[in-house]
C-alpha positions as CSV (number, residue, x, y, z in Angstrom):
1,X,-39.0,132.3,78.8
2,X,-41.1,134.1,76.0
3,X,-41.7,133.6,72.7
4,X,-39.1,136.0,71.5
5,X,-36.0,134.7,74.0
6,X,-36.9,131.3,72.5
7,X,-37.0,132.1,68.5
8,X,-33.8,134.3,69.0
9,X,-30.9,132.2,67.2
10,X,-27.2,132.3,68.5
11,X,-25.5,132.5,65.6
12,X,-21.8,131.6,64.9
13,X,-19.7,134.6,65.3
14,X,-18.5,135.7,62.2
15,X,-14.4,136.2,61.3
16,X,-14.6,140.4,61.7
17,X,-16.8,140.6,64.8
18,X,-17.0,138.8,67.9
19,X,-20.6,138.4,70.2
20,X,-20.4,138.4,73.7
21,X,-23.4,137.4,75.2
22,X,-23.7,139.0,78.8
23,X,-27.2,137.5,80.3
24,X,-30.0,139.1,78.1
25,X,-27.5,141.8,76.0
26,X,-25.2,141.0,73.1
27,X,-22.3,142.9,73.0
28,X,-20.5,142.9,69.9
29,X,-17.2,143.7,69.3
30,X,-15.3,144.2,66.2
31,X,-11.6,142.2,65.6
32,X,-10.2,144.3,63.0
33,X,-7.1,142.8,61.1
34,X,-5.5,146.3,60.8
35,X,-3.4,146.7,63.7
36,X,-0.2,144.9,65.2
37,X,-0.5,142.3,67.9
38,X,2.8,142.7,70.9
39,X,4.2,140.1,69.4
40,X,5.0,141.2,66.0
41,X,5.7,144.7,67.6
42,X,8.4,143.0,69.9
43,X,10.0,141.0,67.0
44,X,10.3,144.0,64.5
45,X,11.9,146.1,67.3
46,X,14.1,143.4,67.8
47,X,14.9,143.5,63.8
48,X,15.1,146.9,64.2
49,X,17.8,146.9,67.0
50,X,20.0,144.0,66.0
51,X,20.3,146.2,62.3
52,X,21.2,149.7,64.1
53,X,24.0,147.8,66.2
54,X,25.0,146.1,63.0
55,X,25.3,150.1,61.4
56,X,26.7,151.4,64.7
57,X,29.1,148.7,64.5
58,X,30.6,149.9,61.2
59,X,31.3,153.5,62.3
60,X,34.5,152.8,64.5
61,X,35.7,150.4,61.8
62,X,35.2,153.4,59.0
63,X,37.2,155.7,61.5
64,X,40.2,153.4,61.7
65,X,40.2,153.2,57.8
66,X,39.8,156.7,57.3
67,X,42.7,157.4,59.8
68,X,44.7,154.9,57.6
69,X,44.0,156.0,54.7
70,X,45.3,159.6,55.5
71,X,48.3,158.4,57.5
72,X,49.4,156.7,54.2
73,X,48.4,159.3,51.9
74,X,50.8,161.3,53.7
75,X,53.5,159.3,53.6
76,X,53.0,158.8,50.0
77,X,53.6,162.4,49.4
78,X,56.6,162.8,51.5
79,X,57.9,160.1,49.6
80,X,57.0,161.6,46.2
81,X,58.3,165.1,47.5
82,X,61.9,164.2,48.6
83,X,61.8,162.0,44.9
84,X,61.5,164.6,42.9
85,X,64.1,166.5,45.1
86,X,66.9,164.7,43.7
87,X,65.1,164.0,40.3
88,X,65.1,167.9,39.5
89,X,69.1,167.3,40.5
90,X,71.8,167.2,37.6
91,X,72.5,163.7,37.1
92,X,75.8,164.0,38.4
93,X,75.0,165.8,41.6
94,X,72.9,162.9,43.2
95,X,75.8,161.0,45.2
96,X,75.5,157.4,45.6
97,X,74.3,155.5,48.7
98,X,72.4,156.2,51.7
99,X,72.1,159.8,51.6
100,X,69.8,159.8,54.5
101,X,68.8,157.5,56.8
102,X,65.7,157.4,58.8
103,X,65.1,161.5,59.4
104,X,62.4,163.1,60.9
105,X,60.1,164.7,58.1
106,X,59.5,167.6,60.3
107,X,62.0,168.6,63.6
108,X,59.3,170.3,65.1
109,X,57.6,167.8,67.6
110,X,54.1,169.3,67.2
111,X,53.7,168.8,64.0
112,X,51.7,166.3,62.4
113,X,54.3,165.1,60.3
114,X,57.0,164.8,63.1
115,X,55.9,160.7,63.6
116,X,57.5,160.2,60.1
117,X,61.0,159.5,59.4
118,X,63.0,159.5,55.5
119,X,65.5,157.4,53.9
120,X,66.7,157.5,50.1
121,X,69.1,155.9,48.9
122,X,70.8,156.1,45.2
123,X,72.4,153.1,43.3
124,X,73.6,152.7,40.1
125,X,71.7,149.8,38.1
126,X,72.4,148.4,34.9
127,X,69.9,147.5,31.9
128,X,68.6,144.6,33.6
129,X,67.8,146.7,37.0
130,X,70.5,144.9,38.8
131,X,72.6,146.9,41.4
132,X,76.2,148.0,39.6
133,X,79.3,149.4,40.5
134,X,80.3,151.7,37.8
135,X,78.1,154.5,36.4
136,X,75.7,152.8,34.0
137,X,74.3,156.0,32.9
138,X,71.4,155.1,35.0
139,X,70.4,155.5,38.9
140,X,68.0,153.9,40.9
141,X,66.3,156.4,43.5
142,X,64.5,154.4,46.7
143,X,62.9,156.7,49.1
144,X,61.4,155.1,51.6
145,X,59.2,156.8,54.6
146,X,58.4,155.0,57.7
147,X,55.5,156.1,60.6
148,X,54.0,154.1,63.5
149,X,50.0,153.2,63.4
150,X,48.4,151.3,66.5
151,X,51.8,150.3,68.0
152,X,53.0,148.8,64.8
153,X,55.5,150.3,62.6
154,X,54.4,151.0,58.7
155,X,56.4,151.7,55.3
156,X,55.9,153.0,52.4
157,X,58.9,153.0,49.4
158,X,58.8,154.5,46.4
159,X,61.2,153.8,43.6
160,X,62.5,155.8,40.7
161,X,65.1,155.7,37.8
162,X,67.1,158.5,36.6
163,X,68.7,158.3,33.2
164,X,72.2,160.4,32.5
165,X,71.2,162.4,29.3
């Protein structure tokens, strides 16, 4: 060995570089803290994933509301439409009872609004809202409209009073 091999130190390899002595020849590498190791590239995919299928999960659900939500909207506004039918009546033209029962809302079997079916019916009700026999001056119109969603049959009723005047 010569002087120089001998005086030459190995030192401690310092935290941002590595030494990697080969024989005679020091190779040094850098470790630089700036990049990602697999690992911490595999778990934030897997963040990453399980929150898209969480999001893609949502989007069916949204579609089934939506669907709902217009389904009853519609029924709402049949409702509100054959209401007003016998609201814009004289008084004393509305008959009493069921004056329909369960009719298609459309005859046509193509149309959207064919799956919906009617009924109103008109009592007489006194002060208190309690069904009466005679004329009371005041009638009690209940339209109610029925449609099937996912198999199960739905309702929606609206009610309205109609004062003699």
């Amino acid at each position: 060995m010569t002087n120089t091999q001998k005086n030459k130190k190995i030192t401690k390899p310092q935290s941002s570089s590595t030494n990697l002595v080969v024989g005679h020849w020091s190779l040094g590498f850098r470790n630089s803290n700036k990049g990602f190791t697999l690992i911490e590239v595999i778990f934030a995919l897997g963040i990453f994933a399980v929150g898209i299928v969480a999001i893609l999960a949502l989007f069916p659900k949204g579609i089934i509301l939506g669907r709902q939500s217009k389904e009853t909207t519609v029924a709402a506004n049949l409702a509100q439409e054959k209401t007003e039918e016998y609201i814009s009546q004289n008084y004393d033209d509305i008959p009493i009872g069921n004056i329909e029962v369960r009719l298609k809302a459309d005859s046509d079997p193509n149309s959207q609004l064919y799956k919906y079916e009617r009924s109103v019916t008109v009592e007489y009700v006194d002060s208190n809202l309690s069904v009466s026999i005679a004329d009371t001056g005041l009638k009690k119109i209940v339209t109610d409209v029925y449609w099937k969603e996912s198999g199960r049959e739905k309702s929606l009723q609206i009610v309205r009073l109609l004062n003699k005047k």
